[in-house]
C-alpha positions as CSV (number, residue, x, y, z in Angstrom):
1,X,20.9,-10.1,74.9
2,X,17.2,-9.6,73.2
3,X,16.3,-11.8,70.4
4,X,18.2,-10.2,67.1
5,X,14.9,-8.6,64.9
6,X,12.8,-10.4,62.7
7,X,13.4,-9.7,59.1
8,X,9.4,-9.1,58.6
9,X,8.2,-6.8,58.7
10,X,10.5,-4.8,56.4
11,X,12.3,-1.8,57.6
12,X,10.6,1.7,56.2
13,X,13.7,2.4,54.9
14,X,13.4,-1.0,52.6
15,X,10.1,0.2,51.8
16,X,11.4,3.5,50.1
17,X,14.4,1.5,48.3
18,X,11.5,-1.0,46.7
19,X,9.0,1.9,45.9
20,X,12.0,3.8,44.0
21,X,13.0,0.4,42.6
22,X,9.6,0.3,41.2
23,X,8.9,3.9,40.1
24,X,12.5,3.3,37.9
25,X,11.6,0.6,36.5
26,X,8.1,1.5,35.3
27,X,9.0,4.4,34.1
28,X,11.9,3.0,31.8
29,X,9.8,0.4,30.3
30,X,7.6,3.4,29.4
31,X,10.7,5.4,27.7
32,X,11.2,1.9,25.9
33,X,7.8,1.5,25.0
34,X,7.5,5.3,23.3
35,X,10.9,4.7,21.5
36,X,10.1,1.5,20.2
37,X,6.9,3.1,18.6
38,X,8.5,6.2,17.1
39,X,11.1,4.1,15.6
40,X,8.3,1.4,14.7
41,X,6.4,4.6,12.8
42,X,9.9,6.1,11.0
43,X,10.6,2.3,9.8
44,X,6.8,2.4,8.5
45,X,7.4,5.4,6.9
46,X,10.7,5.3,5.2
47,X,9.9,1.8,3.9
48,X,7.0,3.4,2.2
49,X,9.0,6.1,0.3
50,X,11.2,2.8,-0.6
51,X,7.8,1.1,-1.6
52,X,7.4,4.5,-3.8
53,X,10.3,5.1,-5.5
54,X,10.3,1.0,-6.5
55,X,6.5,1.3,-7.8
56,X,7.3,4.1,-9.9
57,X,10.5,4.1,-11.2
58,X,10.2,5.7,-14.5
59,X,7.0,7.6,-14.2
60,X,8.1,11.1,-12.1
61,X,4.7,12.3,-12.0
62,X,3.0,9.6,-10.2
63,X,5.8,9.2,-8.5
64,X,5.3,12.7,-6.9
65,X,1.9,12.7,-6.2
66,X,2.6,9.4,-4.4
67,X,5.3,11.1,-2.3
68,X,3.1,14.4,-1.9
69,X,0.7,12.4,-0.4
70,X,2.5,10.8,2.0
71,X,3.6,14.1,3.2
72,X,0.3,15.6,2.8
73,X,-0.4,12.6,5.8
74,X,2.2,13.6,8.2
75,X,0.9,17.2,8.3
76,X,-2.1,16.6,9.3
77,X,-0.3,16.9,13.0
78,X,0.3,20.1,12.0
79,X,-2.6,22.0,10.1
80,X,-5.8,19.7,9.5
81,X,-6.4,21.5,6.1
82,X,-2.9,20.1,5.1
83,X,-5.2,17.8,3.0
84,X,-6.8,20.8,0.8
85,X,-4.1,23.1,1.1
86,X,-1.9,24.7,-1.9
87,X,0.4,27.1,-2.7
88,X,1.4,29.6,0.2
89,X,-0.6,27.7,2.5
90,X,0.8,24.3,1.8
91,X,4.6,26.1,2.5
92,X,3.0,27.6,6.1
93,X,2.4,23.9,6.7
94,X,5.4,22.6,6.1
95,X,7.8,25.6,7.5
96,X,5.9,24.4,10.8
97,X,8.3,21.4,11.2
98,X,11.9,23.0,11.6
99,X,13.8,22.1,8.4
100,X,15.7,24.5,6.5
101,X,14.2,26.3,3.2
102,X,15.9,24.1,1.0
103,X,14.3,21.3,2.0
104,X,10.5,23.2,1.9
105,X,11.8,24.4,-1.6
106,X,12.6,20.9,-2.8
107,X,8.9,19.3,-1.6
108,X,7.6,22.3,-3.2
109,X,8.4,21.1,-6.3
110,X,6.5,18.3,-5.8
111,X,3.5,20.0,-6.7
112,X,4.7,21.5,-10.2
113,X,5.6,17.6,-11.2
114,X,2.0,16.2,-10.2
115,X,0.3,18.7,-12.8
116,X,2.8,19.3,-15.4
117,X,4.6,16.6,-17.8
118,X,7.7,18.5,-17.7
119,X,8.2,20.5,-14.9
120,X,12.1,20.5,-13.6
121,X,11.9,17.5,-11.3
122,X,15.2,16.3,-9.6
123,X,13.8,12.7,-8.0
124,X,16.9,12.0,-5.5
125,X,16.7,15.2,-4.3
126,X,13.0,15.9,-3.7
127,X,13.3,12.3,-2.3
128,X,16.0,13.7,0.5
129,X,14.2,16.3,1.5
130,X,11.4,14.4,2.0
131,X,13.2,11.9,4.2
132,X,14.6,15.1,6.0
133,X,11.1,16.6,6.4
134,X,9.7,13.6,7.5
135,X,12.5,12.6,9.8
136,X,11.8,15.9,11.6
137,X,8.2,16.0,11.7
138,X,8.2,12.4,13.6
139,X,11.2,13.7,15.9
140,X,8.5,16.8,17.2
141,X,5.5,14.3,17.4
142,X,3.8,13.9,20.8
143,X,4.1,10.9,22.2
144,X,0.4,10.4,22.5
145,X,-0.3,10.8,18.7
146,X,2.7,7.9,18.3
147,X,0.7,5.5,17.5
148,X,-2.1,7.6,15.1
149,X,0.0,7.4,11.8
């Protein structure tokens, strides 16, 4: 009987089995590494509507030009005059992240509040709708602008 085969060098069929072993395991280290960010970046940014809503708890109108401003942030991804923008223009930009009018009605109210002392202001639900806007603006981010917030 010949000798039985040496275990080295490796079959090429081992070869393929490590390789894929590899490719998988890169590749979900990756997936975990995006997730971890985006959740990192939705923590970050719901603890700072938290961090809002406790700094100004009786004072609605800088309350919503704090708010306003954070969303004015987050749509920079999707218009780069979101900074400057008002009005009409300010609704194109945020009817660019799917959310239903509602919500785009709520935020707009955001505006009236900054500039006028009484302008109909409900706080927990301009506050919603800015969690849901939010929520869905991080959910269509690219992964390659994860870690720009």
């Amino acid at each position: 009987m010949p000798p039985a085969p040496p275990w080295w060098p490796l079959a090429p069929g081992w070869w393929v089995l490590l390789g894929l072993v590899c490719v998988i395991a890169i590749t979900t280290w990756l997936l975990y590494r995006t997730a971890r960010k985006k959740r990192r970046l939705r923590e970050r940014i719901l603890a700072e509507i938290e961090q809002v809503a406790v700094r100004y708890p009786h004072d609605d109108a800088a309350y919503a030009a704090s708010l306003h401003q954070l969303l004015r942030r987050a749509a920079w991804r999707y218009a780069t005059d979101a900074h400057s923008s008002q009005g009409k223009r300010w609704k194109e930009v945020l009817l660019q992240v799917p959310v239903d009018m509602a919500t785009v009605d709520a935020l707009m109210t955001l505006d009236a509040r900054m500039y006028q002392q009484h302008a109909d202001f409900d706080r927990f639900r301009v506050e919603a709708a800015a969690r849901r806007w939010l929520d869905a603006a991080l959910k269509h981010t690219k992964t390659s602008e994860v870690g720009h917030a």
